[in-house]
VOZA-610129 format. One record per residue (C-alpha): residue number from 1; residue in three letters; chain; x, y, z. Coordinates in pm, whole numbers, plus 50000, padded with zeros to 5 digits. Each point is the difference from the previous one (the first is absolute). Example, Ala and Ser with C-alpha at 12.3 -4.5 7.8 and 13.67 -1.06 7.14 Angstrom:
2
<i: 1 aa: ALA ch: A u: 51230 v: 49550 w: 50780>
<i: 2 aa: SER ch: A u: 50137 v: 50344 w: 49934>
// end
This chain:
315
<i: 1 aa: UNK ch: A u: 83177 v: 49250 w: 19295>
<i: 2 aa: UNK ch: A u: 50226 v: 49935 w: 49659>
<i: 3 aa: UNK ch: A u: 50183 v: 49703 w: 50194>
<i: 4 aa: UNK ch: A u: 49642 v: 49837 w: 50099>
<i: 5 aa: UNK ch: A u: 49884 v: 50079 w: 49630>
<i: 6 aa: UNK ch: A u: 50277 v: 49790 w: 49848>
<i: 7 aa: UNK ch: A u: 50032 v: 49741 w: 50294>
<i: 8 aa: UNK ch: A u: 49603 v: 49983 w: 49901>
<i: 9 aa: UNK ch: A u: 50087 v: 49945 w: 49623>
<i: 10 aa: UNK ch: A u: 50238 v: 49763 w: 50058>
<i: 11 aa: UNK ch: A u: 49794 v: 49782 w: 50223>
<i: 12 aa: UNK ch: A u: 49754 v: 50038 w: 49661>
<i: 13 aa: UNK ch: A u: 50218 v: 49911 w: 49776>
<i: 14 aa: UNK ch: A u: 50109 v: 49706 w: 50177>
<i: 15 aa: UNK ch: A u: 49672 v: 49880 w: 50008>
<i: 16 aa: UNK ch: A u: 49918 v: 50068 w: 49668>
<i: 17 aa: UNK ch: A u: 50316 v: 49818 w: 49868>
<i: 18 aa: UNK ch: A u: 50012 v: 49725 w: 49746>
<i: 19 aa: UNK ch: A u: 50038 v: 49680 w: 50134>
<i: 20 aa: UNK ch: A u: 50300 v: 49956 w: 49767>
<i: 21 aa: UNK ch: A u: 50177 v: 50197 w: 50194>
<i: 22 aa: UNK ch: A u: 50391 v: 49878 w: 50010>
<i: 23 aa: UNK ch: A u: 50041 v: 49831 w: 50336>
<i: 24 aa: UNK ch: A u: 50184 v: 50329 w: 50145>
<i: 25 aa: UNK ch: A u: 49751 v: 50219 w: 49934>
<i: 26 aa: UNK ch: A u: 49736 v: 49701 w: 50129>
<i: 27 aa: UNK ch: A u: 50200 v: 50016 w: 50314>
<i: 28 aa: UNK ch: A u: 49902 v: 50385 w: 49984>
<i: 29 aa: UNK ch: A u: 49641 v: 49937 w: 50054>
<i: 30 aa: UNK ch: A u: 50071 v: 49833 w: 50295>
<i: 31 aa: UNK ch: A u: 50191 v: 50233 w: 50205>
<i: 32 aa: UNK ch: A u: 49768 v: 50262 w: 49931>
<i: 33 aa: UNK ch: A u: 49837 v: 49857 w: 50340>
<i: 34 aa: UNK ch: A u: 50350 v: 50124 w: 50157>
<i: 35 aa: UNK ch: A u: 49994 v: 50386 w: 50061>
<i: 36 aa: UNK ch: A u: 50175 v: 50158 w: 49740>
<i: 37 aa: UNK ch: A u: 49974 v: 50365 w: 49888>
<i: 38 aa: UNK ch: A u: 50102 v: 50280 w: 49749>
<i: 39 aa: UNK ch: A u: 50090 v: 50285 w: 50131>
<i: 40 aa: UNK ch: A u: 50114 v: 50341 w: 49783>
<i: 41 aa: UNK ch: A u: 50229 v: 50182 w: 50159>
<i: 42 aa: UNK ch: A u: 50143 v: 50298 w: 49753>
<i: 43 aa: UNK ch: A u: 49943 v: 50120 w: 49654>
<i: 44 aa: UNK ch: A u: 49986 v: 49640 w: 49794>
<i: 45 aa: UNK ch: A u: 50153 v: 49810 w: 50258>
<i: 46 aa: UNK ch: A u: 49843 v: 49779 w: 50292>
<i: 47 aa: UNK ch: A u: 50066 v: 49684 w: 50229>
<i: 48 aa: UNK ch: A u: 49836 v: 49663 w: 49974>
<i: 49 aa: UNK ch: A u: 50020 v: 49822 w: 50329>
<i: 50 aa: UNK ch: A u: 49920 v: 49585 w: 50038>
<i: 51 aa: UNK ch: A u: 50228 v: 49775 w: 50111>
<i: 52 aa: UNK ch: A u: 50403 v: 50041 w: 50001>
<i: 53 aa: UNK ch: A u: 50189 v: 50325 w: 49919>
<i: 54 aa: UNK ch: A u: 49770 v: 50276 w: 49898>
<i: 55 aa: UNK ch: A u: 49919 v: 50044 w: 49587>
<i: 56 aa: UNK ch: A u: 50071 v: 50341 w: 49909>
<i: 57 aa: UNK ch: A u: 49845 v: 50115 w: 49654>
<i: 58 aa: UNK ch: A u: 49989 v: 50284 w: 49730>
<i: 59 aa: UNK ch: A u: 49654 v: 49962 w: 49820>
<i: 60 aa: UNK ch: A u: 50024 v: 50302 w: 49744>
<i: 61 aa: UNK ch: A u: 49816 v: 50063 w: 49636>
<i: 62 aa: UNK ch: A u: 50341 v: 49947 w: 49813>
<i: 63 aa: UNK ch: A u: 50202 v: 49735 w: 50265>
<i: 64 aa: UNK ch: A u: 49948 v: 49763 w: 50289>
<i: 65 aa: UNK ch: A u: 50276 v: 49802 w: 50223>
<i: 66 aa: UNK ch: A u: 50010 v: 49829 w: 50299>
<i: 67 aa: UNK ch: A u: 50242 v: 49973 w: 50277>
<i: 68 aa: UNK ch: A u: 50012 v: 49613 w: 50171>
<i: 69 aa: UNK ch: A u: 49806 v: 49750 w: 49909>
<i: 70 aa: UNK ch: A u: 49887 v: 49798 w: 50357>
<i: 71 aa: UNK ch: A u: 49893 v: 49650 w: 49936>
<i: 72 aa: UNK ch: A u: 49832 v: 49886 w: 49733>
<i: 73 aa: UNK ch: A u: 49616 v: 50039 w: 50135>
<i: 74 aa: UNK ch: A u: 50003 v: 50346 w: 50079>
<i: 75 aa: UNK ch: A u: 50234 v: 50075 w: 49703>
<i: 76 aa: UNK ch: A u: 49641 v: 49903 w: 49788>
<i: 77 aa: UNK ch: A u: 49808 v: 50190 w: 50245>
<i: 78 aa: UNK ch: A u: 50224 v: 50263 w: 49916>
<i: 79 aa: UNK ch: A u: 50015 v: 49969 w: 49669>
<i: 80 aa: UNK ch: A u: 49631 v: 49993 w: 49950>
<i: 81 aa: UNK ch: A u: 49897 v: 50263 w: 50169>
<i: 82 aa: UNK ch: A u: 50335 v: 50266 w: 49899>
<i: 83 aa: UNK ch: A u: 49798 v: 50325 w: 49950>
<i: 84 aa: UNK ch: A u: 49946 v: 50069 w: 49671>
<i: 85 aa: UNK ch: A u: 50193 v: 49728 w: 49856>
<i: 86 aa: UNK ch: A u: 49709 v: 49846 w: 49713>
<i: 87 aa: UNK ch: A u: 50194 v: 49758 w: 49864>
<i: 88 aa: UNK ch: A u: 50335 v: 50217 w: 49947>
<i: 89 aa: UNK ch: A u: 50391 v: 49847 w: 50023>
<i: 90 aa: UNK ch: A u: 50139 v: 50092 w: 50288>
<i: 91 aa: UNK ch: A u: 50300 v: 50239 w: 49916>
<i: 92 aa: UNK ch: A u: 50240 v: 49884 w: 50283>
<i: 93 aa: UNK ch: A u: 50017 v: 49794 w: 50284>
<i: 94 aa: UNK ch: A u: 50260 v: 50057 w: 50276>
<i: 95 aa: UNK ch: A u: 50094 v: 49737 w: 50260>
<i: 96 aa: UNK ch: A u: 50170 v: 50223 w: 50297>
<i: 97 aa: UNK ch: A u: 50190 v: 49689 w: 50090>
<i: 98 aa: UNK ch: A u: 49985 v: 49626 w: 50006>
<i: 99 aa: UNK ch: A u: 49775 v: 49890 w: 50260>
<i: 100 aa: UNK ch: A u: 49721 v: 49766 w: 49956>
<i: 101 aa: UNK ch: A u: 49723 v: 50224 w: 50117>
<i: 102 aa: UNK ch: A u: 50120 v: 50225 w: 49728>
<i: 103 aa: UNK ch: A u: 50075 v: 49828 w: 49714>
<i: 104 aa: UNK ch: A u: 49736 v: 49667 w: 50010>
<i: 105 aa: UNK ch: A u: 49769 v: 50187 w: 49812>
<i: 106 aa: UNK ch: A u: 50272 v: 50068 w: 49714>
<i: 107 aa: UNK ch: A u: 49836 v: 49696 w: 49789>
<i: 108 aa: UNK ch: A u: 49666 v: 50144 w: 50031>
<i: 109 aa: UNK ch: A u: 50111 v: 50335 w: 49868>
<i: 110 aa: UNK ch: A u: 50242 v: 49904 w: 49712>
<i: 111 aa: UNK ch: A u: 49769 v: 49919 w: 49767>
<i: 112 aa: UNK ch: A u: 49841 v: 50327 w: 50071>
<i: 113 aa: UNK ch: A u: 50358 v: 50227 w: 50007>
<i: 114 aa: UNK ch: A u: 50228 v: 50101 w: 49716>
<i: 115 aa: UNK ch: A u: 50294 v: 49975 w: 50268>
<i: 116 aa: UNK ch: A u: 50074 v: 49925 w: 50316>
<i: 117 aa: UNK ch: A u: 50300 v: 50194 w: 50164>
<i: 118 aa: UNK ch: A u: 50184 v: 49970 w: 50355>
<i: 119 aa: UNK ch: A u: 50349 v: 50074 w: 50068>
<i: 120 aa: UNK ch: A u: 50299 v: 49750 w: 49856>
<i: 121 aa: UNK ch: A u: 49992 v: 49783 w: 50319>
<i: 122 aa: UNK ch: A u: 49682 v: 49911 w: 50045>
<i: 123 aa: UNK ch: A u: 49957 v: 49682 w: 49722>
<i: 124 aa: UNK ch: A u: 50330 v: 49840 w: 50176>
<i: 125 aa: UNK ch: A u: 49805 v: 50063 w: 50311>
<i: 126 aa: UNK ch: A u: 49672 v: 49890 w: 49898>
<i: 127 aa: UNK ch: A u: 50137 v: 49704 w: 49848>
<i: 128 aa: UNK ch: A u: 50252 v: 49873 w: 50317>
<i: 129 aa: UNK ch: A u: 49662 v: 50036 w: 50248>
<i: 130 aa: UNK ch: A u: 49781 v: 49817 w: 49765>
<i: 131 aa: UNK ch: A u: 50262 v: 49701 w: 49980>
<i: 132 aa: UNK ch: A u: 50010 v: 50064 w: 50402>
<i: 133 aa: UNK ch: A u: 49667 v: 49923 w: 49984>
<i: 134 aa: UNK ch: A u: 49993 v: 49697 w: 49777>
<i: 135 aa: UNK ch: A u: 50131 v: 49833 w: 50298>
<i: 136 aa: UNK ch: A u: 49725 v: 50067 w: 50230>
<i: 137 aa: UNK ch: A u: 49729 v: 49753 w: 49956>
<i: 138 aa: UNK ch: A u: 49776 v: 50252 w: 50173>
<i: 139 aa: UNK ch: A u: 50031 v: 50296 w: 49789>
<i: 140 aa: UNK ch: A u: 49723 v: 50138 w: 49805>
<i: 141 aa: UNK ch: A u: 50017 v: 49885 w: 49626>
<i: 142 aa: UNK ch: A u: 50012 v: 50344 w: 49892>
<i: 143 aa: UNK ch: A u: 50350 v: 50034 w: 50189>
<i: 144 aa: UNK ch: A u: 50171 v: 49687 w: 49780>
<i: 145 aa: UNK ch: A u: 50252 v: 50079 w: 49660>
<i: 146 aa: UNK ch: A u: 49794 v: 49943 w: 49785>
<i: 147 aa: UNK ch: A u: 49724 v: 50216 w: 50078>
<i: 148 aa: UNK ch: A u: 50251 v: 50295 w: 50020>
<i: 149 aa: UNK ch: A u: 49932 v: 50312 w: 49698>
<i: 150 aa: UNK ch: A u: 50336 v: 50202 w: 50047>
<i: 151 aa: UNK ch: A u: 50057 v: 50381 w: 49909>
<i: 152 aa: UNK ch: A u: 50084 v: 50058 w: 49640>
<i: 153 aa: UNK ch: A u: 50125 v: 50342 w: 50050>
<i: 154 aa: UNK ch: A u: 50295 v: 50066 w: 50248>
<i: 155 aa: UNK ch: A u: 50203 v: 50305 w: 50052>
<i: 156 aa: UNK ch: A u: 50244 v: 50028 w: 50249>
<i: 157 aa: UNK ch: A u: 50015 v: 50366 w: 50149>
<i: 158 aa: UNK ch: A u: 49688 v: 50166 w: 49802>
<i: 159 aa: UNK ch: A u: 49700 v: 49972 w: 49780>
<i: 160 aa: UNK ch: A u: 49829 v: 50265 w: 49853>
<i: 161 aa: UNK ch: A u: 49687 v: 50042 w: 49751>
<i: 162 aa: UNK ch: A u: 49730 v: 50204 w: 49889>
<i: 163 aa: UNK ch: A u: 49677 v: 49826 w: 50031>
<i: 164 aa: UNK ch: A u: 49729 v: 50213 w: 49859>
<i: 165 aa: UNK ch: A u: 49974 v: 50333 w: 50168>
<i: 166 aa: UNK ch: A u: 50216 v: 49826 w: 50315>
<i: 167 aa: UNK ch: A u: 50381 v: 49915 w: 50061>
<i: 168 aa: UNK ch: A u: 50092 v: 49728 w: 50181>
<i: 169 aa: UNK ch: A u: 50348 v: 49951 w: 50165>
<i: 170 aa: UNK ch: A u: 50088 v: 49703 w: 50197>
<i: 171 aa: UNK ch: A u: 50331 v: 50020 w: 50181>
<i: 172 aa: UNK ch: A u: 50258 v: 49783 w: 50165>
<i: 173 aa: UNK ch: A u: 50114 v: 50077 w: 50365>
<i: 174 aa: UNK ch: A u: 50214 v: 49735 w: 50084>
<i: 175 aa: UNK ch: A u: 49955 v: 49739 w: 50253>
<i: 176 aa: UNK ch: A u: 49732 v: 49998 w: 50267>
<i: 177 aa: UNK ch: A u: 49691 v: 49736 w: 50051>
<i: 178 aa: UNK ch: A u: 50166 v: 49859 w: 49704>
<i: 179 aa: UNK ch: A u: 50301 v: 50057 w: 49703>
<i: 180 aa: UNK ch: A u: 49717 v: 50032 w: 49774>
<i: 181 aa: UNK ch: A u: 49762 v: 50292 w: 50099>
<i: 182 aa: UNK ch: A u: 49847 v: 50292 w: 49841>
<i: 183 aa: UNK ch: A u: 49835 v: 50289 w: 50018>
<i: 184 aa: UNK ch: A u: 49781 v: 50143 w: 49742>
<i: 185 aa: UNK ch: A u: 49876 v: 50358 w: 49994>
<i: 186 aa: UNK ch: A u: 49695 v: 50136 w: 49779>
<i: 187 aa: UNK ch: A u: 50127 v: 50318 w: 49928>
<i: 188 aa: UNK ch: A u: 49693 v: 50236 w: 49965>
<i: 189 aa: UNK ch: A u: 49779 v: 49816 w: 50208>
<i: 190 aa: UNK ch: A u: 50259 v: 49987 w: 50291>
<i: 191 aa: UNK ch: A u: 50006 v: 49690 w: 50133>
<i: 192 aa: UNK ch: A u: 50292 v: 49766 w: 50057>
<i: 193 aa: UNK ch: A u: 49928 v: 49622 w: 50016>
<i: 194 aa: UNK ch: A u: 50265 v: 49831 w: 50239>
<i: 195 aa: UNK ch: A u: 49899 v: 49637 w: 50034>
<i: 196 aa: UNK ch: A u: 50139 v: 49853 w: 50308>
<i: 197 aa: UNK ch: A u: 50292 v: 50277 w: 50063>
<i: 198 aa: UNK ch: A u: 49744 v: 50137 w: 50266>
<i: 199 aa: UNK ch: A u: 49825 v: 49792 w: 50189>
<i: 200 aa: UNK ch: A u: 49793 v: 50270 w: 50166>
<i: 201 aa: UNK ch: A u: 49987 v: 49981 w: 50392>
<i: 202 aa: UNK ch: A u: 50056 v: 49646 w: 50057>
<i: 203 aa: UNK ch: A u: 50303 v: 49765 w: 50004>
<i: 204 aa: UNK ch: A u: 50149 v: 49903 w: 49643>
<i: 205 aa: UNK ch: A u: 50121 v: 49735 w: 49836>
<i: 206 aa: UNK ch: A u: 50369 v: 50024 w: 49964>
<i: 207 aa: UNK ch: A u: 50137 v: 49745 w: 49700>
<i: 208 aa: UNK ch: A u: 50287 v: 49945 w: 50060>
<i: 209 aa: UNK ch: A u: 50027 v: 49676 w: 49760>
<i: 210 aa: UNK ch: A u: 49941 v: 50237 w: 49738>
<i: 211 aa: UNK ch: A u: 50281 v: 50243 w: 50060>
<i: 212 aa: UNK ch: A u: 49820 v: 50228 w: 50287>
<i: 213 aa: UNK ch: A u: 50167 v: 50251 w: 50182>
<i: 214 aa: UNK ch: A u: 49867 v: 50201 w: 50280>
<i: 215 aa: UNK ch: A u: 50251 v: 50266 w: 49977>
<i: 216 aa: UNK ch: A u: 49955 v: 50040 w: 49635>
<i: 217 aa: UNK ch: A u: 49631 v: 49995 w: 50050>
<i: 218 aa: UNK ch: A u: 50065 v: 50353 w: 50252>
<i: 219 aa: UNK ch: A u: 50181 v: 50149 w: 49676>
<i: 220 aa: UNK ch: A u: 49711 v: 49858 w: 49807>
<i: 221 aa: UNK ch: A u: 49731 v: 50206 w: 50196>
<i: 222 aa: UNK ch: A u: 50235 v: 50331 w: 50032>
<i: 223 aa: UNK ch: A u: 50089 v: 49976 w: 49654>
<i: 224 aa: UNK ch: A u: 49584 v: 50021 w: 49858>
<i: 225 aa: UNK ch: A u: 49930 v: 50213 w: 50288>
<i: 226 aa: UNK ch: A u: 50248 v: 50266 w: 49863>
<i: 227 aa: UNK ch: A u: 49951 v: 49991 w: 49601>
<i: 228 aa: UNK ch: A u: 49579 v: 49938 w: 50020>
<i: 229 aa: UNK ch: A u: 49794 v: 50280 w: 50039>
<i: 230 aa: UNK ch: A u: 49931 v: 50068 w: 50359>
<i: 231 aa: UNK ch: A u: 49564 v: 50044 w: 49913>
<i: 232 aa: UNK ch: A u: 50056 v: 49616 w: 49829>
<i: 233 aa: UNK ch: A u: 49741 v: 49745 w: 50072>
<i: 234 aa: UNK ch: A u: 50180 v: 49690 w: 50079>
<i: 235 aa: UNK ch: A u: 49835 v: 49568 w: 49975>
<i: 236 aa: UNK ch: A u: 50111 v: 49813 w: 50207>
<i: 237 aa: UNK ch: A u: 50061 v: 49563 w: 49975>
<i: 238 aa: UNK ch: A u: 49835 v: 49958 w: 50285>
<i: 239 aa: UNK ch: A u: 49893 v: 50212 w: 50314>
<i: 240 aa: UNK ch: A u: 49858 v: 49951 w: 50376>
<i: 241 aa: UNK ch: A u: 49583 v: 50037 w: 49909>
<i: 242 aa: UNK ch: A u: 50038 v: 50277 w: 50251>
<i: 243 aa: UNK ch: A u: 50219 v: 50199 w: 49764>
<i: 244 aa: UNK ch: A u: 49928 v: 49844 w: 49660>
<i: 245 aa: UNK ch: A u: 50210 v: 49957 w: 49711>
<i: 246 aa: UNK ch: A u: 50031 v: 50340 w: 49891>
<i: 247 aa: UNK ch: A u: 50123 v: 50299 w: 50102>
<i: 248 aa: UNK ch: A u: 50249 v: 50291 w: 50042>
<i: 249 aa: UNK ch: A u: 50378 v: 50039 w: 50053>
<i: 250 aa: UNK ch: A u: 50046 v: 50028 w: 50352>
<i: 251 aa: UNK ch: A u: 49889 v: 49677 w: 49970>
<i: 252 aa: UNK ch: A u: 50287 v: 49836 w: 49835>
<i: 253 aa: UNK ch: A u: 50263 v: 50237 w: 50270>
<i: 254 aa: UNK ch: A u: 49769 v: 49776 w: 50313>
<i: 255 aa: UNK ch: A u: 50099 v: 49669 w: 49794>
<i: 256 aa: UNK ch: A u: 50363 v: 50134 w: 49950>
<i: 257 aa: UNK ch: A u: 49983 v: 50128 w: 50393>
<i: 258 aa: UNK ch: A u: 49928 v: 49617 w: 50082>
<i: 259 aa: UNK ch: A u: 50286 v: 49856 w: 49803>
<i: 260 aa: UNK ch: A u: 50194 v: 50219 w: 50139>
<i: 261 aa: UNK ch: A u: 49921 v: 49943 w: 50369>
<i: 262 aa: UNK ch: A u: 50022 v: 49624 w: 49942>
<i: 263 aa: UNK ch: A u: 50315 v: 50012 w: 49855>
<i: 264 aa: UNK ch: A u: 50125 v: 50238 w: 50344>
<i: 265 aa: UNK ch: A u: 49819 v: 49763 w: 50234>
<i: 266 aa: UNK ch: A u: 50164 v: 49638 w: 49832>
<i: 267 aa: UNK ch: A u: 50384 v: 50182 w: 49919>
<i: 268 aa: UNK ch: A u: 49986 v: 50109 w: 50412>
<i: 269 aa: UNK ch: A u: 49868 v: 49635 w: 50138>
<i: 270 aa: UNK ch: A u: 50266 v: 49866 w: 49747>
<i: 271 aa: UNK ch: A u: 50257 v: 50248 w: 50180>
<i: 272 aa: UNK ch: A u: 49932 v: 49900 w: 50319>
<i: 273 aa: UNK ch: A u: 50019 v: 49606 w: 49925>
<i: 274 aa: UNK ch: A u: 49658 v: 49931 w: 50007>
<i: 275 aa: UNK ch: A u: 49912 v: 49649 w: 49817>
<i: 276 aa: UNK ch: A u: 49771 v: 50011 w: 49702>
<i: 277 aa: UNK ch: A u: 49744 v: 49815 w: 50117>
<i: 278 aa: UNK ch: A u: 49933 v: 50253 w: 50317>
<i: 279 aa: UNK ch: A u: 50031 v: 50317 w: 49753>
<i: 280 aa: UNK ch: A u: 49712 v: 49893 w: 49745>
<i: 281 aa: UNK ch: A u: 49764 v: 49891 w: 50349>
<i: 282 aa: UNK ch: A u: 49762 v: 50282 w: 49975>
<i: 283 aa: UNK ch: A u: 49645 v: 50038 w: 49943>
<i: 284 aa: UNK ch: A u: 49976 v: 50347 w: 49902>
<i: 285 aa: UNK ch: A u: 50271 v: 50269 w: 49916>
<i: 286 aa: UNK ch: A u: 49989 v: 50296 w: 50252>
<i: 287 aa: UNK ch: A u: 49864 v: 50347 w: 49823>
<i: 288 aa: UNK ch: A u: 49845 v: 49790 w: 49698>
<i: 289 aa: UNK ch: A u: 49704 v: 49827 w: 50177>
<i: 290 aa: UNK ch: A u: 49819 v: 50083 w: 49669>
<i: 291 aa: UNK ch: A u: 50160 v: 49705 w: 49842>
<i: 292 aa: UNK ch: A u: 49921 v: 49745 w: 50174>
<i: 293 aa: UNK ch: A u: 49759 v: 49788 w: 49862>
<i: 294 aa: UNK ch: A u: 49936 v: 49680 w: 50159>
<i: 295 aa: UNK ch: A u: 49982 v: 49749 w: 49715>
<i: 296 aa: UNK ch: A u: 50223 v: 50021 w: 49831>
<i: 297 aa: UNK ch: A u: 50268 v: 50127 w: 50218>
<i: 298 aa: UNK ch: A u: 50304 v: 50085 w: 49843>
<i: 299 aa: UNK ch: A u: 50215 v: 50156 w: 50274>
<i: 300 aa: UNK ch: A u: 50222 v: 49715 w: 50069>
<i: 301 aa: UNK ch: A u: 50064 v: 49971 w: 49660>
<i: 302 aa: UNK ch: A u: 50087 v: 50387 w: 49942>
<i: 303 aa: UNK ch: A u: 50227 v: 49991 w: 50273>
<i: 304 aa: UNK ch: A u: 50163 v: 49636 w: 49889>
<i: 305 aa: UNK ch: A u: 50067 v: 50172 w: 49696>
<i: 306 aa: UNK ch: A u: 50145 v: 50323 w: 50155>
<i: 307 aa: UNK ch: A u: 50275 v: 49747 w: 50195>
<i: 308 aa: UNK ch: A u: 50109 v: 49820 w: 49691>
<i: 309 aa: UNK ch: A u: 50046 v: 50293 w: 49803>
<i: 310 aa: UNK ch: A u: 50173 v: 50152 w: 50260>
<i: 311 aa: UNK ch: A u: 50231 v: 49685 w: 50080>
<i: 312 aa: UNK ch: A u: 50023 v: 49882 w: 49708>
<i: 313 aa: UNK ch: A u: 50368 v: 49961 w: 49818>
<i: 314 aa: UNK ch: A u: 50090 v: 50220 w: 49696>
<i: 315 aa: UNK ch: A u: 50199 v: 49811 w: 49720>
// end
């Protein structure tokens, strides 16, 4: 009832909204017609789902931050309709890694934000898939350099803050979907954000380009498993509908179950001289029929990724 109540708002205030409105925030208006939703999920803390990698949010009397930004139309839904918000600066904004469907909407929310934090890699990244892009004439103008609003805040292994009657800690892991991602855990509300280090129950994107590491990504996953609390509600990037995009940590050990059985299944058809092209030819990984989703289907390119890690030579 509280997420229809402020998807319900929103929708109002979208309607009622100045026809000044910066073009961002016009944009808003517009993809109000998409489903999009606010969702509380703990204490001060909730989910805002549209399009790209789910918004996480704190909306509390004395702080408010976001986690990911999407693109920049359902960053202004977003930013509209963030419960409670009235007009106040946004505290912090975290991207959770580089990604376009995470960090489009950065523009829309900077003017909004004190700061914008992510982890020391991510501008570099940001900034070498933008100029990527610049040479795609069929790229989405929001993708191009100079649309790009970069974290001003970095850190490196860990940042840590107070934010009114909440602390925040975002935290390094090492490689995994990328070399840039995060997670970030509301302490008293219990709920860790992950961005795209879970993709829950359905095949992920491995980036490779960007300094992605299957392996490391298993370490990843043990590594929160083991230091979160166990009773932790966890967001995910992006999820099967079937499952949705949050959940609990058994969760993460089925994701880390999957790396680890692709990695087993490429290393023995590498072993026994099978060619690359006849190890990624498979439709659907055996005991993970959950993650198949027809459009887009990533298991070729999970398993591609699994060989060249495996093969690939070490300086």
């Amino acid at each position: 009832m509280a997420s229809a109540g402020w998807l319900a708002r929103t929708k109002l205030a979208a309607a009622t909204a100045p026809t000044s409105l910066p073009p961002a925030m016009a944009l808003a208006r517009d993809a109000l017609a998409s489903v999009t939703e606010f969702r509380p999920l703990r204490r001060d803390v909730g989910i805002f789902t549209g399009r790209g990698g789910t918004i996480g949010w704190l909306a509390g009397m004395d702080a408010l931050a976001v986690v990911d930004t999407q693109f920049p139309d359902t960053a202004g839904v977003c930013l509209l309709g963030l419960p409670g918000r009235a007009g106040r600066t946004v505290d912090v904004v975290f991207n959770t890694h580089h990604h376009a469907d995470h960090t489009s909407g950065n523009p829309v929310f900077k003017p909004a934000a004190r700061t914008i934090v992510a982890h020391a890699n991510v501008p570099k990244l940001q900034f070498a898939a933008a100029e990527r892009a610049e040479r795609d004439t069929n790229v989405s103008s929001w993708a191009r350099l100079d649309k790009q609003v970069y974290a001003d805040n970095t850190f490196t292994e860990v940042w840590r803050r107070q934010l009114g009657d909440e602390t925040i800690t975002a935290e390094y892991h090492g490689t995994a979907h990328t070399s840039g991602d995060v997670s970030i855990l509301f302490e008293k509300a219990n709920v860790v954000h992950l961005g795209d280090l879970v993709f829950n129950r359905a095949y992920p994107v491995i980036d490779r380009a960007s300094g992605g590491s299957i392996r490391h990504w298993v370490t990843a996953l043990e590594d929160i498993t083991a230091n979160y609390p166990v009773d932790a509600i966890y967001v995910f990037g992006h999820g099967n509908p079937k499952f949705g995009v949050t959940g609990r940590r058994d969760d993460l050990l089925v994701l880390r179950d999957y790396f680890s059985a692709i990695l087993d299944y490429t290393q023995k058809g590498i072993a026994a001289g099978e060619p690359k092209e006849k190890i990624v030819a498979l439709e659907n990984f055996p005991g993970f029929e959950d993650f198949h989703l027809p459009l887009p289907n990533r298991l070729a390119s999970n398993l591609s990724a699994a060989y060249d890690e495996l093969t690939e030579k070490k300086a």
